[in-house]
C-alpha positions, 0 to 999 in steps of 0.5 A: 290452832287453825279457823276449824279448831278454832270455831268447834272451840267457839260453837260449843258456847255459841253456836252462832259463830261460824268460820266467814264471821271469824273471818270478818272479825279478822276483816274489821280489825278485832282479830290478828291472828298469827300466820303461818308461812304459807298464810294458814292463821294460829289463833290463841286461847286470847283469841277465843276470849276476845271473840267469846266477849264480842259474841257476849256483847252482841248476844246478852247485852245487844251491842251492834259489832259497830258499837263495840268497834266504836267503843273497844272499852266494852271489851274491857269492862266488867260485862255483869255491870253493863245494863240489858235493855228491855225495850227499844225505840225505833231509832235504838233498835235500828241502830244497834242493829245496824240497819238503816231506816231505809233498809227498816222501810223496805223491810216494812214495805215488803211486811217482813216488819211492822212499827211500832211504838216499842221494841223487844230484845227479840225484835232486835236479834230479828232486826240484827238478822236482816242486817246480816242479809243486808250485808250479804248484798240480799234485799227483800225482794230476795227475802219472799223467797227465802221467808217461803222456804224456811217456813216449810222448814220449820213445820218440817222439823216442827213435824219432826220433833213432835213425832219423834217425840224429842226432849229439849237436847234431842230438839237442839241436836236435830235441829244442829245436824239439819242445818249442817246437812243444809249446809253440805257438811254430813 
């Protein structure tokens, strides 16, 4: 199957996955997929496993994707025997997010994070995120203005929801065809 097929297959469970991470996973070396003569990848059923697995680690158990690279017995491991974190130190959280303390010190400077002495899962799906961004090549200087913009996004579809008086699929679908439309895709 192509990258397109190939992530719809994916979205479905995850709906994080996207064809540019595919892609990086392809980059840092967990994905092979077979090429076509003109360079077109096939990927496999065992493809999905191995990226539905990562998705796994990072989303439920929060392993950073250098933790698992790290360690690629975790994708072999009996994941329903791997231990969930509740809480965090400074120093885990930003470690399995893959930041650095000084991108977790700029992040503070600017106020897009405070310390504190304990962190959550949430903190960490936050602390993931602005390492994505950091990997993008944005800093926070980049991050005002997007932090303005995606707030009036969220009182719009916030405004949405309630109006149209959505129930919790409603709420998900709206907020997923949104995005698209964000993106260019309708």
């Amino acid at each position: 199957m192509n990258i397109g097929e190939f992530v719809a297959i994916i979205k479905k469970e995850y709906p994080s996955i996207s064809i540019s991470k595919i892609r990086f996973l392809e980059k840092e070396g967990f994905l092979k997929p077979i090429r076509s003569k003109g360079g077109t990848r096939n990927f496999t059923n065992k493809d999905i496993d191995l990226v539905k697995q990562i998705l796994n680690l990072q989303e439920n158990y929060f392993y950073s994707l250098k933790a698992i690279k790290k360690d690629k017995s975790l994708l072999k491991s009996n994941q329903k025997k791997l231990k969930r974190h509740k809480s965090y130190t400074k120093s885990e959280v930003i470690k399995l997010s893959g930041l650095s303390t000084k991108q977790f010190n700029e992040l503070v400077e600017f106020n897009f994070l405070n310390t504190k002495d304990t962190y959550d899962e949430d903190d960490l799906e936050s602390f993931k995120s602005w390492s994505y961004f950091y990997f993008l090549g944005l800093f926070p200087k980049n991050f005002v203005l997007i932090n303005s913009v995606s707030e009036r996004l969220e009182g719009f579809i916030n405004y949405l929801e309630l109006s149209l008086n959505l129930d919790e699929k409603e709420k998900k679908e709206l907020r997923y065809n949104l995005i698209n439309l964000i993106k260019g895709k309708l």
